[in-house]
C-alpha positions as CSV (number, residue, x, y, z in Angstrom):
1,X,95.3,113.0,106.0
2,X,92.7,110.3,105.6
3,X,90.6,107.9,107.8
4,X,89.5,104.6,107.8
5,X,85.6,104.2,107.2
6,X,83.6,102.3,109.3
7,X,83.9,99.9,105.8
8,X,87.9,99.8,106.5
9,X,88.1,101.9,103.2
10,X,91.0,104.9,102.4
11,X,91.2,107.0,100.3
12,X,95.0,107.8,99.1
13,X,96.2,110.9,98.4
14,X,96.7,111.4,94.2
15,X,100.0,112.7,95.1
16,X,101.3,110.2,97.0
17,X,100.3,107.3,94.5
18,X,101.4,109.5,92.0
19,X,105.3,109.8,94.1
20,X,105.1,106.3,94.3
21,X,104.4,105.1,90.7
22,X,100.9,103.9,91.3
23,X,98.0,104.2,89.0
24,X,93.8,103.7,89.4
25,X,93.8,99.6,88.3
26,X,97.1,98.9,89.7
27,X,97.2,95.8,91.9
28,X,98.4,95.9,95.0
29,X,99.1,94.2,98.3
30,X,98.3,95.2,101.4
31,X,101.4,94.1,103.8
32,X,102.1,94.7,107.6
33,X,105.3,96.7,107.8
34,X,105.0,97.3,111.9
35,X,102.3,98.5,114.1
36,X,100.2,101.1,112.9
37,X,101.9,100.9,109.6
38,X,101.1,98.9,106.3
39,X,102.8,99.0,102.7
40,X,101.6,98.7,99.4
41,X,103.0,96.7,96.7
42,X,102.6,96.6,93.1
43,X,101.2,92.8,92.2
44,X,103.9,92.7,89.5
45,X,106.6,93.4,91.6
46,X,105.7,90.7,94.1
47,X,105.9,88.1,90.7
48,X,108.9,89.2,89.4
49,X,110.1,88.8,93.5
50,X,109.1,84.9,93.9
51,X,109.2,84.2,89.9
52,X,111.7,81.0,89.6
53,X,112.0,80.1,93.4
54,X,110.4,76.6,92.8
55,X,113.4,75.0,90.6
56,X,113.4,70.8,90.6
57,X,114.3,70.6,93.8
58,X,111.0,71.7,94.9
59,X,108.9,68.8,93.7
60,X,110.0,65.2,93.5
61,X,111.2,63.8,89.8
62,X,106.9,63.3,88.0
63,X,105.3,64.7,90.5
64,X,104.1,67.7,88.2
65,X,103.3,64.9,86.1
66,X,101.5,62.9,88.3
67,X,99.1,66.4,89.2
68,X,98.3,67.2,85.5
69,X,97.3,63.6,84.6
70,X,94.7,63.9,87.2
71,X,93.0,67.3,85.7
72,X,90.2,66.9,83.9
């Protein structure tokens, strides 16, 4: 079992992270699955989840365009 410190800090049990494919300098995501109950999630899962969403639809025709030419 762990608790929270008065920091909000946990420690997680090696053999869970382990069971779960998780390794020290993974990136995760802390997400709200319910009350009293959060999930982590790999960072690269959560890009390969939203990679591609935003097809031409998304922006109108040079808009993208019209962004970069104002960088820098």
């Amino acid at each position: 079992m762990s608790v929270i410190s008065r920091k909000n800090q946990v420690t997680l049990p090696v053999e869970a992270l382990r069971a779960a494919g998780l390794e020290s300098g993974d990136d995760v995501r802390v997400q709200v699955v319910g009350p009293g109950r959060l999930e982590l999630v790999r960072a690269e899962e959560l890009v390969q989840e939203f990679a591609g969403i935003f097809d031409r639809t998304v922006y109108p025709e040079g808009y993208l365009e019209e962004l970069r030419r104002e960088w820098p």
